[in-house]
N, C-alpha and C positions, 0 to 999 in steps of 0.2 A: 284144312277143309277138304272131304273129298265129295263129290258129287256119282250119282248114278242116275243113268238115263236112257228111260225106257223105248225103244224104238228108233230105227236107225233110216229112216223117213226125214224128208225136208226140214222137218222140226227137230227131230234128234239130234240130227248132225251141225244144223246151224246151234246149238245151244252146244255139242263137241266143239266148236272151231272158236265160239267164245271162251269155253274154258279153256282149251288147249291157247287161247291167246293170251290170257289173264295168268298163265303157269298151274293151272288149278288140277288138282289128281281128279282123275272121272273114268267113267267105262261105260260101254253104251251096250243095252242088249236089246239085238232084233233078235225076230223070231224065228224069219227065216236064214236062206244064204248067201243073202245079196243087201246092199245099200238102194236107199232111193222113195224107198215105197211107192207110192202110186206117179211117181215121176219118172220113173226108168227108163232109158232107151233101151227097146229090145233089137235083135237082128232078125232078119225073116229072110233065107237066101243072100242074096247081095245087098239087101235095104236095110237100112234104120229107121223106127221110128220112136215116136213116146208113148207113152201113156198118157194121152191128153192132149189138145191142143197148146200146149204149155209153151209159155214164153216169157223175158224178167223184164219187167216195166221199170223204168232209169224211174225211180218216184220219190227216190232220197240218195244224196248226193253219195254218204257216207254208205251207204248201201253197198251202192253202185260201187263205189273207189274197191270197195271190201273183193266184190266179183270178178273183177276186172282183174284185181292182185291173185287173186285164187289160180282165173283160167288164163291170165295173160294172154298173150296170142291168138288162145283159141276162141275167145268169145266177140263175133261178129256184130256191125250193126246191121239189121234185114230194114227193106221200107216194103212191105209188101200189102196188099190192099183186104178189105173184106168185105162179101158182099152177100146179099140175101136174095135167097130164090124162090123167086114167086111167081105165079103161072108161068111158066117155062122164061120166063125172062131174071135178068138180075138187077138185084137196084143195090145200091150203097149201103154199105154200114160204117158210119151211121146214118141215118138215114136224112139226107136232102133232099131240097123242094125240089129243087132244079131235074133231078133224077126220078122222083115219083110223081112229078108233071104229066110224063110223058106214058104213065100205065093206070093211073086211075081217071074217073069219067068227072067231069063237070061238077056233080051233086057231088061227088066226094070228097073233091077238092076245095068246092064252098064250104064244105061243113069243118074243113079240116083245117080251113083260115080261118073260120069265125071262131070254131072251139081256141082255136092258140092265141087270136086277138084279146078273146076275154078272159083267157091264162093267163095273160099278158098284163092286164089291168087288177086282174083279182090280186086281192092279198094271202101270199103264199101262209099256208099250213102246215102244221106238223101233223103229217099222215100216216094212217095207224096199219095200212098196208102195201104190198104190192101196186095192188090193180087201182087205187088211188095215187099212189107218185104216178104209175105211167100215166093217166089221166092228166094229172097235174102240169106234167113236164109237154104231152105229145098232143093232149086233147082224146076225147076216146072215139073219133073215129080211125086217129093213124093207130091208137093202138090197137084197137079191136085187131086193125087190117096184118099187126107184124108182129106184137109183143106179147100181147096178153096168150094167143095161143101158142107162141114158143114158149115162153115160160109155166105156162101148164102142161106144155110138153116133157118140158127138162124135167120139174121137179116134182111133176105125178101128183098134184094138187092143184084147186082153183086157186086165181091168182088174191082172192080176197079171203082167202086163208094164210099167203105169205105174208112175212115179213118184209118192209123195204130194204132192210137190208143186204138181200138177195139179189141186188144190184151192183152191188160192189163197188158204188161212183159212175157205174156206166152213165146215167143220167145226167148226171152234174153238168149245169152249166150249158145243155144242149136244148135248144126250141126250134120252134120255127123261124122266130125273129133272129133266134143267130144264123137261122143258114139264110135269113134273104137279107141279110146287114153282108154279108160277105158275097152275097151275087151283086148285090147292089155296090161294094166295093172292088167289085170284082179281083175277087183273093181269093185263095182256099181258106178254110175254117182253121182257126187255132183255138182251139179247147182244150178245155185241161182234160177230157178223157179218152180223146181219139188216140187208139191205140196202132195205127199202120205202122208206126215204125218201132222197135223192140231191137233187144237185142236178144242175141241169141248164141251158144256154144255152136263149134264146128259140126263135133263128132256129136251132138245132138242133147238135148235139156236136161239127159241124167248126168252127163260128164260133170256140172255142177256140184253135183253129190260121188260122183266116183275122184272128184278132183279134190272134195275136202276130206274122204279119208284116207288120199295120201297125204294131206297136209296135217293129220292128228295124227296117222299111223294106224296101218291095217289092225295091227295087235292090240288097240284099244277098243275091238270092237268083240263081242263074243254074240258068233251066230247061233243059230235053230237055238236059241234060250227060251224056253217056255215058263214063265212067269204063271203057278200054281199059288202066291197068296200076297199080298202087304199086310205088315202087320203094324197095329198099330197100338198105341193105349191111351186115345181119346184126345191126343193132343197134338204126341209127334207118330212121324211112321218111323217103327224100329227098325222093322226086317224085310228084306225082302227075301220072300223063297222064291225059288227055281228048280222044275223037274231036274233028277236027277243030279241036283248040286246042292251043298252044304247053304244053311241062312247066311242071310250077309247081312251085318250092321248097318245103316243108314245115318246119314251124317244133315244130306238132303238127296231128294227124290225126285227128278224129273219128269215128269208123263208126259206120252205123245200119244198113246192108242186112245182108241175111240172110248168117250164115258162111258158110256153103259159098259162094258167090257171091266174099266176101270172099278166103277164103283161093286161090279159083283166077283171081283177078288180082294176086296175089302175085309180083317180078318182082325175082331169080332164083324160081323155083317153091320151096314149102317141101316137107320130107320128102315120101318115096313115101306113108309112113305116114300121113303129116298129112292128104294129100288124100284118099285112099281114105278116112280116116273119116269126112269132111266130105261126100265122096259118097254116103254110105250116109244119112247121116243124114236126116232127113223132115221135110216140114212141113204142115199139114192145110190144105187150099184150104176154101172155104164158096162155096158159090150159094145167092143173096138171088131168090126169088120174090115180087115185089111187087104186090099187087093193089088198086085204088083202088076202093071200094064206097059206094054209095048209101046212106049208115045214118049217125046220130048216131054211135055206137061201136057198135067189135065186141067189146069187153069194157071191163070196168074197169081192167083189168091193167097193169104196167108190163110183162111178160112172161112166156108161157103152155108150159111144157117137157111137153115128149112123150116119157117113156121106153119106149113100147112100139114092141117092133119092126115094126109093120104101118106107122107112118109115116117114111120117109125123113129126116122132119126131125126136128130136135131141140130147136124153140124157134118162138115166132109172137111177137113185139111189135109194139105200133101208137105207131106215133111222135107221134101226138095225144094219149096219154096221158101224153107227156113235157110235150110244149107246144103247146097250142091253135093257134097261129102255124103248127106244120108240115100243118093239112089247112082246105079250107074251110070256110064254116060248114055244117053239117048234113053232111057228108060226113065220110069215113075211110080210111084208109090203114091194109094188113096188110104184115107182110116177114115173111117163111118164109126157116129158116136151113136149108136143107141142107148137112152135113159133108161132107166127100167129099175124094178123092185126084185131083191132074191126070189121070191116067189112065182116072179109072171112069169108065164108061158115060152115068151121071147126069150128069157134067163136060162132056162131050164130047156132049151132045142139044143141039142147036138153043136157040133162045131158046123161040121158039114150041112146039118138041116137051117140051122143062122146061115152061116154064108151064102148057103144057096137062095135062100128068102131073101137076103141083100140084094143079091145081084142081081136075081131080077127085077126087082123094083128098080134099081138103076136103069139095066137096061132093057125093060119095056116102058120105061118115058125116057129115054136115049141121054142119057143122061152120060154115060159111058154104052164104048164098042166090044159087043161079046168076044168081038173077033183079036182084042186090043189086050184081052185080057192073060198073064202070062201065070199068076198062082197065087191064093189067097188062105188066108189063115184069120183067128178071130180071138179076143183076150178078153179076160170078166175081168170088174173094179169094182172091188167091196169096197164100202163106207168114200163113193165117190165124192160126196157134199151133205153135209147134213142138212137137213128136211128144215128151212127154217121158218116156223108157223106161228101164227100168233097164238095160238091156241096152245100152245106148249112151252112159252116165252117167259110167263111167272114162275111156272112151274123149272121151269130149267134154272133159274136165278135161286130157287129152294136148293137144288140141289149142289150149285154152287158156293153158298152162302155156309153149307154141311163141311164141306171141302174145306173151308177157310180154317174150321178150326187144327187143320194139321197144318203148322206153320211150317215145316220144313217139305210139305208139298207143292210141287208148283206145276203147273200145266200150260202146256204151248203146243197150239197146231188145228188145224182144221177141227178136226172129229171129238182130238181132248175138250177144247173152249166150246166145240159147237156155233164154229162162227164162220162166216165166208171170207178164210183169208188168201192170199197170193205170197208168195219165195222172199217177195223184198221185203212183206210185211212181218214175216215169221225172224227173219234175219235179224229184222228190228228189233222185234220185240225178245229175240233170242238174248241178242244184247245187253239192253233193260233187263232182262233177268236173273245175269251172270252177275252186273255191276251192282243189284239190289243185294244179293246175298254176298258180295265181296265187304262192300260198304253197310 
């Protein structure tokens, strides 16, 4: 049996480290020079950081054992906090009473007991959006106040056009009655989704991915491959071509790029139907403003969310608060996430007209010191999350259901499945995927 597999991204390589575990022949083509895709740790001068506020959630046991064996040594556990900035103050994330006691007024705090009392007694629904679960779970005054406008921040749509799934479990198992059972217990909150404590690599969240292509072998991977057709004859995929390289037989075919990409190198073309959906559909780019500052830290934080519309962005983390290794001593590194579409304006500024529109907005609400500031740099991220909408949720299951009938096709990863997954979940299900087509 031998397998090939397209993109050498989170997905790629966790479905390489299965087969290479299982003895299975495979080869993996990215497109470009490097492993990791949008998980990379870049260097900037003497700093590291990611591409993303990325970090591996312990969420399965076997997961975890998997990671641990990979980066041994190097993979740390962080306990580091999260917290939300609102009118110049910070409140907790997740968010507790005990903490937003003490920034909203009287009427907002009645209203934000009463709505979670009768959250409390109602009988839970299966709700058909976003802006409905936060409701559900927070009542829609705290959401109004924290959620609903970060999340039409992040992903460039109202929140009653997303999907709940967009959440990712953040929600789960979090009210108000859990955080005042636990002041009344007086204990911290144990839930299943508070994520403060993660583990994390040394040398920063792409060593992850630089660590399992030396456990496949660099020479199983063939870089700048440009992927010009799949071919198929309505059943199985035969071939795959590649610029400048000879067709290659298919035995089975992995995909990790993004669908729409996928389905329109598809060869004969699938339906009219297929492609037009696949063209509509979206995916959220992010630009990373990075700035290296003169200061021990800029926070405690594992990560700082901005749900107010006055900032462009929607998150600040410092990668030294994951691991000391990514900044020098006495010095610090910030990454500012802006959301955004290829096309907006924000996308499409310069590096220098971005960075420079960052930083002042930082520092004309003092947010950071001009004078602190030692050199900054800025990174785009195509197909950052796919856009997940209700309005496009049948239609995408058409298009998946097209897919099916190439049995020796399979797809794993963000962008491929068009789903909101995380490292441990791709792992996972990398797994499951290898052992389906072995057995």
């Amino acid at each position: 049996m031998d397998i090939k597999i397209i993109g050498a991204g989170p997905a790629g390589l966790s479905l390489a480290y299965h087969a290479k575990k299982n003895n299975l022949s495979f080869r993996v083509f990215e497109s470009t020079n490097s492993v990791g895709g949008n998980c990379k740790t870049l260097s900037f001068d003497q700093f590291k950081y990611d591409l993303g506020a990325h970090r591996f959630h312990d969420k399965d046991d076997k997961v975890t054992k998997s990671i641990k064996a990979i980066l041994g040594n190097k993979l740390i556990k962080v306990s580091a906090p999260s917290k939300i900035y609102y009118r110049k103050k910070m409140i907790n994330f997740p968010l507790e009473f005990s903490n937003i006691f003490q920034m909203l007024n009287y009427s907002q705090l009645g209203k934000i007991f009463m709505e979670n009392i009768i959250s409390r007694i109602k009988i839970k629904h299966t709700v058909g959006n976003f802006k409905d679960l936060a409701y559900q779970y927070y009542g829609k005054t705290l959401s109004n106040l924290f959620l609903i406008n970060y999340t039409e921040k992040l992903w460039g749509d109202y929140s009653y056009n997303l999907d709940p799934t967009i959440s990712g479990n953040r929600l789960k198992n979090l009210n108000l009655m859990t955080v005042i059972n636990s002041i009344y217990k007086n204990k911290s909150m144990d839930v299943e989704h508070l994520d403060g404590s993660f583990y994390y690599p040394i040398e920063g969240f792409g060593d992850i991915f630089e660590s399992i292509k030396d456990s496949i072998g660099d020479e199983k991977i063939s870089y700048n491959s440009i992927i010009t057709g799949i071919i198929h004859d309505g059943k199985k995929i035969k071939n795959l071509n590649l610029f400048n390289m000879d067709s290659l037989d298919i035995d089975h075919l992995f995909c990790t790029i993004p669908l729409n990409i996928l389905i329109n190198i598809l060869q004969p073309a699938p339906p009219k139907e297929i492609i037009e959906i696949v063209n509509q559909i979206k995916f959220r780019s992010v630009r990373l403003c990075v700035i290296t500052l003169d200061q021990m830290n800029f926070s405690e934080n594992a990560s700082i969310y901005f749900p107010e519309s006055i900032f462009p962005f929607t998150r600040i983390y410092e990668p030294k608060n994951r691991s000391e290794a990514l900044a020098p001593k006495g010095k610090t590194c910030i990454v500012i996430e802006v959301p955004c579409n290829s096309d907006d304006t924000i996308y499409q500024l310069s590096n220098n007209e971005f960075v420079a529109q960052i930083k002042t907005i930082l520092i004309d609400n003092n947010i950071i010191d001009s004078k602190k500031v030692i050199n900054s740099t800025s990174e785009k991220i195509e197909y950052a999350y796919p856009i997940l909408s209700i309005r496009n949720k049948n239609n995408i299951k058409k298009v998946f259901r097209y897919l099916e009938q190439f049995k020796n096709l399979h797809l794993l990863g963000r962008s491929a499945q068009f789903k909101y997954l995380h490292t441990h979940d791709l792992f996972k299900d990398a797994n499951n995927q290898i052992e389906k087509i072995i057995h």
